[in-house]
BALOBA-1460 file (C-alpha; in Angstrom, 3 decimals):
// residues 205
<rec num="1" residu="x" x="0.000" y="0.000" z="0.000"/>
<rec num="2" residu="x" x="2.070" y="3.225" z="-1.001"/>
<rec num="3" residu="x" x="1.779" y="6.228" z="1.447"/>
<rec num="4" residu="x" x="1.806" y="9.280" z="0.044"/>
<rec num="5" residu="x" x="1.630" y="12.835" z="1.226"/>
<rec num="6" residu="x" x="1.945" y="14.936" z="-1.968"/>
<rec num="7" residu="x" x="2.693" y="18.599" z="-2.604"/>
<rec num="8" residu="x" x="1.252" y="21.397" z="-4.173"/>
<rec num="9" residu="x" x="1.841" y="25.287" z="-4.901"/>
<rec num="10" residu="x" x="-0.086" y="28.329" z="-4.334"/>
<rec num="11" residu="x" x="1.541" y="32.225" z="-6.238"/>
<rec num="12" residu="x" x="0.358" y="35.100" z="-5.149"/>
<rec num="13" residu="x" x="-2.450" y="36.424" z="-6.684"/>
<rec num="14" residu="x" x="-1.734" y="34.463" z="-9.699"/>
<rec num="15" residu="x" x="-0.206" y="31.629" z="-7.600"/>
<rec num="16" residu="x" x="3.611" y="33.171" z="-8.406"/>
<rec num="17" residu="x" x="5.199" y="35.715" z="-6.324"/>
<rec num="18" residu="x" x="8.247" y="37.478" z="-7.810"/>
<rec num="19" residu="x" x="11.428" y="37.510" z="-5.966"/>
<rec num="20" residu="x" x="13.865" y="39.157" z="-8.339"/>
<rec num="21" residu="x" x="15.038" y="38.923" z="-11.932"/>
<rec num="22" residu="x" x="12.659" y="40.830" z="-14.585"/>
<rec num="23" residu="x" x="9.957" y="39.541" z="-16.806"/>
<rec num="24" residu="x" x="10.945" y="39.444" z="-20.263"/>
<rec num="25" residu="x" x="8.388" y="40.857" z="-22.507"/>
<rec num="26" residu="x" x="7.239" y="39.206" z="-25.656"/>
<rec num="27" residu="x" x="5.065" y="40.897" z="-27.816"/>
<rec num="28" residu="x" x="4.683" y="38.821" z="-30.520"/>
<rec num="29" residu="x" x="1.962" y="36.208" z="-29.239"/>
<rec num="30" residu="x" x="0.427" y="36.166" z="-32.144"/>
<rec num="31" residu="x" x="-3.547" y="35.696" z="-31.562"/>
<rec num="32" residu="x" x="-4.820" y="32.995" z="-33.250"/>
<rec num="33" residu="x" x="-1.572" y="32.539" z="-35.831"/>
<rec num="34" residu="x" x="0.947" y="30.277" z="-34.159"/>
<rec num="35" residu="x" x="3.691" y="31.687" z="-35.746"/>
<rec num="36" residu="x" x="5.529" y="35.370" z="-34.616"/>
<rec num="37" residu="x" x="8.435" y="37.552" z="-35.237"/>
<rec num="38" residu="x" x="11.160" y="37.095" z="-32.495"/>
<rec num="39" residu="x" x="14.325" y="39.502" z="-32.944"/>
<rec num="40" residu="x" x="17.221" y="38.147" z="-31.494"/>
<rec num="41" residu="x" x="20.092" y="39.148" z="-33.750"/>
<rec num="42" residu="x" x="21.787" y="41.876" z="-31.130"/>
<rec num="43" residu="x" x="24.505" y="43.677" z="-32.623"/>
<rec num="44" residu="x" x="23.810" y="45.665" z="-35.748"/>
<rec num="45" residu="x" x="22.562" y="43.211" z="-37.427"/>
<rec num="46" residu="x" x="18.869" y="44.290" z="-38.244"/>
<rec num="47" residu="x" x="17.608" y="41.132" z="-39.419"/>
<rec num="48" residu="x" x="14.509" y="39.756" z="-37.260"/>
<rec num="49" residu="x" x="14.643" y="35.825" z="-37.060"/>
<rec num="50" residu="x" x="11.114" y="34.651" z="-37.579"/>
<rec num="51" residu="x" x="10.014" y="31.976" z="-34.810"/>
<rec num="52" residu="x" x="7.217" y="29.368" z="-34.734"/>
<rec num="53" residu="x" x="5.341" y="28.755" z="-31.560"/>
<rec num="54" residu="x" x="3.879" y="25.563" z="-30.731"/>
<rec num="55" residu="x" x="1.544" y="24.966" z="-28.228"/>
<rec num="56" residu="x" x="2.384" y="21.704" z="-25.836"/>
<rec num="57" residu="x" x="0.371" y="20.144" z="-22.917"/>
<rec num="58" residu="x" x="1.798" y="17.520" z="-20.623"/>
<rec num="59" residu="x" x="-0.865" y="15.812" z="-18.115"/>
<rec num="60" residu="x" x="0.644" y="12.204" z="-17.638"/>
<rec num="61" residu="x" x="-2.971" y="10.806" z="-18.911"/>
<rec num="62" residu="x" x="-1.732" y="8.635" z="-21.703"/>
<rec num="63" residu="x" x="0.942" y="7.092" z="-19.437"/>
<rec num="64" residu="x" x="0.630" y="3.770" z="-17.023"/>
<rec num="65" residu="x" x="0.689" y="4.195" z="-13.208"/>
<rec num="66" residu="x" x="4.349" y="4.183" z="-11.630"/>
<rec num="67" residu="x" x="6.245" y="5.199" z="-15.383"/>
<rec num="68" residu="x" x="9.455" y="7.405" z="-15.100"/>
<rec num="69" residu="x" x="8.645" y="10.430" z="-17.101"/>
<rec num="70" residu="x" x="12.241" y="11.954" z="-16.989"/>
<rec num="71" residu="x" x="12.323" y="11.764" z="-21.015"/>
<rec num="72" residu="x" x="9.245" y="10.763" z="-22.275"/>
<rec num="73" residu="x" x="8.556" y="13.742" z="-23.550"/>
<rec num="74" residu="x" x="10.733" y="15.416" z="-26.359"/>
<rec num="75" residu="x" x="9.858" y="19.356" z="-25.345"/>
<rec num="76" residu="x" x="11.322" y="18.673" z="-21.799"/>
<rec num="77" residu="x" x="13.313" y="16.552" z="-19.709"/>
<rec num="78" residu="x" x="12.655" y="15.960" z="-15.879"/>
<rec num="79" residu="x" x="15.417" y="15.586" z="-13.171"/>
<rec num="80" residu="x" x="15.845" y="15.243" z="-9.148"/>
<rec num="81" residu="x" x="18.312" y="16.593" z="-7.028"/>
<rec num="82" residu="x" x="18.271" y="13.570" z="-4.635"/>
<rec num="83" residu="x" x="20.171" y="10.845" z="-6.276"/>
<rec num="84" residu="x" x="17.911" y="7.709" z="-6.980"/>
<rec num="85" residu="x" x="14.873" y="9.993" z="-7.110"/>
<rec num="86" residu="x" x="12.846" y="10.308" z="-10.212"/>
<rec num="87" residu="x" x="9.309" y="11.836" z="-11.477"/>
<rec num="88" residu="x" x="7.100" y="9.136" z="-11.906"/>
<rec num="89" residu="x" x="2.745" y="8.919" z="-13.246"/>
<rec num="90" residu="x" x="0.757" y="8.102" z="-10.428"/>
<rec num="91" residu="x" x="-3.042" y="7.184" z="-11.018"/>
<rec num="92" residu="x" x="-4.533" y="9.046" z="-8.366"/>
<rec num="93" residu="x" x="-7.745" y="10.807" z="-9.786"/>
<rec num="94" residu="x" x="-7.904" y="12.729" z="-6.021"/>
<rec num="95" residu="x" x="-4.956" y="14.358" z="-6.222"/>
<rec num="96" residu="x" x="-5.138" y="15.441" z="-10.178"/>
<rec num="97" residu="x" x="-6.530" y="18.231" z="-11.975"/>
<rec num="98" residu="x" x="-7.032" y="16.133" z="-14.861"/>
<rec num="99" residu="x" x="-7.765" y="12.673" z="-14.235"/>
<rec num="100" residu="x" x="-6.798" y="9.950" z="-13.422"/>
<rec num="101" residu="x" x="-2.353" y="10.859" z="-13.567"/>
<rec num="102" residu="x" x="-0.434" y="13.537" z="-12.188"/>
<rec num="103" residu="x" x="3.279" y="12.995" z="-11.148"/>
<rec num="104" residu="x" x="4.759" y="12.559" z="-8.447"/>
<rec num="105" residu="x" x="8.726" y="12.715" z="-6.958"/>
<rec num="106" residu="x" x="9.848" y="9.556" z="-5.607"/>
<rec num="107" residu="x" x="12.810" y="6.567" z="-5.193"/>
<rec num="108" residu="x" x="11.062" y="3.847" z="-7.390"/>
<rec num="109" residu="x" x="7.502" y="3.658" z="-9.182"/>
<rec num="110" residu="x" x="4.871" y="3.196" z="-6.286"/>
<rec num="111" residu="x" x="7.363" y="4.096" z="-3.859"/>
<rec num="112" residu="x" x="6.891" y="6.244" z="-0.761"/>
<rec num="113" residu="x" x="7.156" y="10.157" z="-2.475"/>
<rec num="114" residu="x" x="10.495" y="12.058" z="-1.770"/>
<rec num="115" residu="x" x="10.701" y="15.880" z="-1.388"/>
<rec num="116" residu="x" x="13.135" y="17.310" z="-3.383"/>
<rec num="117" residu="x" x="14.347" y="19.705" z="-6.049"/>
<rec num="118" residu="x" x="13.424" y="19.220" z="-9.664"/>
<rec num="119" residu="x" x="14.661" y="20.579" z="-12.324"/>
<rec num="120" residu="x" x="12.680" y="20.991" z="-15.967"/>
<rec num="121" residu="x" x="15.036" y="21.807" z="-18.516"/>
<rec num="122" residu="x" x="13.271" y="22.338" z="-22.277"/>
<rec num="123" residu="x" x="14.791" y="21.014" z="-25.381"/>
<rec num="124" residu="x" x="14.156" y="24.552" z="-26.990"/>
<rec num="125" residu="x" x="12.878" y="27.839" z="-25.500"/>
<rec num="126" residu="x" x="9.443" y="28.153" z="-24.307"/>
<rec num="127" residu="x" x="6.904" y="30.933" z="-23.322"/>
<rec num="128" residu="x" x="3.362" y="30.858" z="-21.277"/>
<rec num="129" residu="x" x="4.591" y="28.284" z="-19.160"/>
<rec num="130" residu="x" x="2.261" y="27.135" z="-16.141"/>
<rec num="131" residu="x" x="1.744" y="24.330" z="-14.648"/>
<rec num="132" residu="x" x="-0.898" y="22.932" z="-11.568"/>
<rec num="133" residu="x" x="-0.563" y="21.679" z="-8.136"/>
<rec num="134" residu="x" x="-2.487" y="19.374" z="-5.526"/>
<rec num="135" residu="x" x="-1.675" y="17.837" z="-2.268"/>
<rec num="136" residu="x" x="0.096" y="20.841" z="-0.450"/>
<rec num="137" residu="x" x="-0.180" y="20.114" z="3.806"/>
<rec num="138" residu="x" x="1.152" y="24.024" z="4.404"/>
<rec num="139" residu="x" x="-0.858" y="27.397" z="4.002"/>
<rec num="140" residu="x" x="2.070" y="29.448" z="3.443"/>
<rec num="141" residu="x" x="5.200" y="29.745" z="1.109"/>
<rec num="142" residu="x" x="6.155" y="25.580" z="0.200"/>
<rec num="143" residu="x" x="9.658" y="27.239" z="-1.696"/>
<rec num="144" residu="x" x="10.599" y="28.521" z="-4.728"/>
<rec num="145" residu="x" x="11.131" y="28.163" z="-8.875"/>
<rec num="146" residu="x" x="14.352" y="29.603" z="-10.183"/>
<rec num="147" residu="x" x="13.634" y="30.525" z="-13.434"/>
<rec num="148" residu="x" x="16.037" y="30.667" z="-16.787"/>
<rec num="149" residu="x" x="16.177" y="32.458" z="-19.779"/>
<rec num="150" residu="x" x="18.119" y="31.823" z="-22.954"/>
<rec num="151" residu="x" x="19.978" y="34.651" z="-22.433"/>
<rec num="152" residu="x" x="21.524" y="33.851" z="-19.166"/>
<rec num="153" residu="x" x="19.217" y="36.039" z="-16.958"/>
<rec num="154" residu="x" x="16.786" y="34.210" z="-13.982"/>
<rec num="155" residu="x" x="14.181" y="34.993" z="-11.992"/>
<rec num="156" residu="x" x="13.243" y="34.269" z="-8.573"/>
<rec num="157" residu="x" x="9.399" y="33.216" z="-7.613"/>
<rec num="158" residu="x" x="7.905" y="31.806" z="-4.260"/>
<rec num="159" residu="x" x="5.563" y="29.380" z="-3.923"/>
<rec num="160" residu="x" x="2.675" y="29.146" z="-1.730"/>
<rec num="161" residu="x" x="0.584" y="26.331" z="-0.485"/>
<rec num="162" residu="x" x="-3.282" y="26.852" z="0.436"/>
<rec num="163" residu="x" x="-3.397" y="23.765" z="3.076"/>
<rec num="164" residu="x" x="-6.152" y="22.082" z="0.552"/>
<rec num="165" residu="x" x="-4.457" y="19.261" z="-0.851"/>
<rec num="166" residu="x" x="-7.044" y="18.560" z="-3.186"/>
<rec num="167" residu="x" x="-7.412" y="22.340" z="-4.712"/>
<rec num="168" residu="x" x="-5.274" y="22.680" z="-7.938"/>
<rec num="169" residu="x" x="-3.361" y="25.426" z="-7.701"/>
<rec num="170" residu="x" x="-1.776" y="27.443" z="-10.967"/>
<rec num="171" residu="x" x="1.796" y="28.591" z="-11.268"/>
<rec num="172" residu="x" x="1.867" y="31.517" z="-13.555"/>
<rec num="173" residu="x" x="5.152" y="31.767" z="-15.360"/>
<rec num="174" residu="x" x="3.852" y="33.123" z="-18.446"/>
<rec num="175" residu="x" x="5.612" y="36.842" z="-17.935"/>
<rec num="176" residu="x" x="9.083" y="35.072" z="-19.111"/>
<rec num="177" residu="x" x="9.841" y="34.372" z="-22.880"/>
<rec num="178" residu="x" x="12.831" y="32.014" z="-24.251"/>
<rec num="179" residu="x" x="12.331" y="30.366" z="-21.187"/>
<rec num="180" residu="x" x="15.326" y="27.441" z="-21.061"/>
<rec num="181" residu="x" x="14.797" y="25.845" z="-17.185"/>
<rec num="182" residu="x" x="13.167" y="26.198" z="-14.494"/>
<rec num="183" residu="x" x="14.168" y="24.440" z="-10.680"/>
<rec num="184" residu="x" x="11.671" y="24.020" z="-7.672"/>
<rec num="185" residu="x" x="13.603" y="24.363" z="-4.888"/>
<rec num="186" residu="x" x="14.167" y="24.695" z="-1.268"/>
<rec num="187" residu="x" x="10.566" y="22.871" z="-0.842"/>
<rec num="188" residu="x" x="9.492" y="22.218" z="2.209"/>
<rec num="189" residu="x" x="6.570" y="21.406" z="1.889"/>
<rec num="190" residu="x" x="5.768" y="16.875" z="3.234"/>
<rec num="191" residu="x" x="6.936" y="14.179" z="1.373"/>
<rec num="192" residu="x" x="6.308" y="15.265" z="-2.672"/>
<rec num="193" residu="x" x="5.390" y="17.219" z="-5.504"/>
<rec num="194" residu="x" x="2.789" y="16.990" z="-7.357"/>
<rec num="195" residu="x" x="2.233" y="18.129" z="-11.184"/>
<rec num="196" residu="x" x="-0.489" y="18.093" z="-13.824"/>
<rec num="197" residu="x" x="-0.960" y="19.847" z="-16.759"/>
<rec num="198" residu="x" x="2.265" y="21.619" z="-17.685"/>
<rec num="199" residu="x" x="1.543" y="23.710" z="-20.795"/>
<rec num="200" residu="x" x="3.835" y="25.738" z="-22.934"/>
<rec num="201" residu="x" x="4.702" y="27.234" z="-26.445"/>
<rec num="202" residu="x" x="7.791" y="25.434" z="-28.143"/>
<rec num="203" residu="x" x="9.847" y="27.647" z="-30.123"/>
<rec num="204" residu="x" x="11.102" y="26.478" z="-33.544"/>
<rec num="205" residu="x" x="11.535" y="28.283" z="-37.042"/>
């Protein structure tokens, strides 16, 4: 019988509370027409590089219970801090937003849930990222997502927990563009995280 006590955030206002680093701007989202103009030559070099933005969701739902998802999906790639620990489905419809998988951080598939950092590093930039929540025990900040830009520059956001482990909370990180990685960190809230429906616009030309 696996025990687990998972994890959830809450931002400020819109579930994200900003620590430091600015919000890049991106102006170019383009309505309806997935594709923009994204000018990233620098230098003198006038030339605007034309971008494509794809729109991605990841909710675990075509998975089966207990799968690593480290690299299942192409767009992004999942890692733990705590050696042995992975991100694995778990088929628990209570703790999703949309049933029956979220993920969870644990040691094995089925296995008690660890809390630790994890790290989501994208195969190539993204904007309007957010992801959801469930299972946070705290009402109060749970930690904090470093976030990374293609350009170097990060950004610094607490997370909050509502003490409703069943309410889905959103994280908001849709004010940073040519977004390359983001960490959770420092969490404190007990025993896991738990994820569902990470969405996101790929970049590509």
């Amino acid at each position: 019988m696996r025990f687990v006590l998972p994890f959830s955030f809450l931002l400020l206002t819109t579930g994200c509370g900003l620590l430091n680093g600015d919000a890049e701007t991106d102006d170019s989202t383009g309505g309806g027409d997935d594709t923009s103009v994204d000018d990233t030559s620098g230098g003198g070099d006038d030339t605007a590089v034309e971008y494509t933005w794809t729109p991605v969701l990841i909710n675990f739902d075509e998975l089966s219970d207990d799968i690593d998802v480290a690299t299942v999906y192409p767009e992004v790639t999942f890692s733990s801090e705590e050696e042995g620990t992975a991100l694995y489905a778990w088929d628990y419809a209570s703790y999703s937003r949309s049933e029956p998988f979220t993920a969870y951080t644990a040691r094995s598939g089925g296995g008690a849930g660890i809390s630790t950092d994890l790290t989501f590093d994208f195969t190539d930039p993204v904007r309007a990222l957010e992801f959801y929540s469930l299972g946070d025990q705290t009402n109060g900040k749970l930690g904090w997502v470093e976030v990374t830009m293609e350009d170097g520059s990060t950004a610094s956001v607490d997370l909050f927990g509502d003490g409703n482990a069943k309410t889905a909370e959103l994280c908001d990180l849709s004010a940073y563009a040519n977004v390359t990685r983001i960490e959770l960190r420092d969490i404190t809230d007990s025993n896991t995280v738990n994820l569902d429906d990470i969405s996101f616009e790929v970049r590509g030309l």
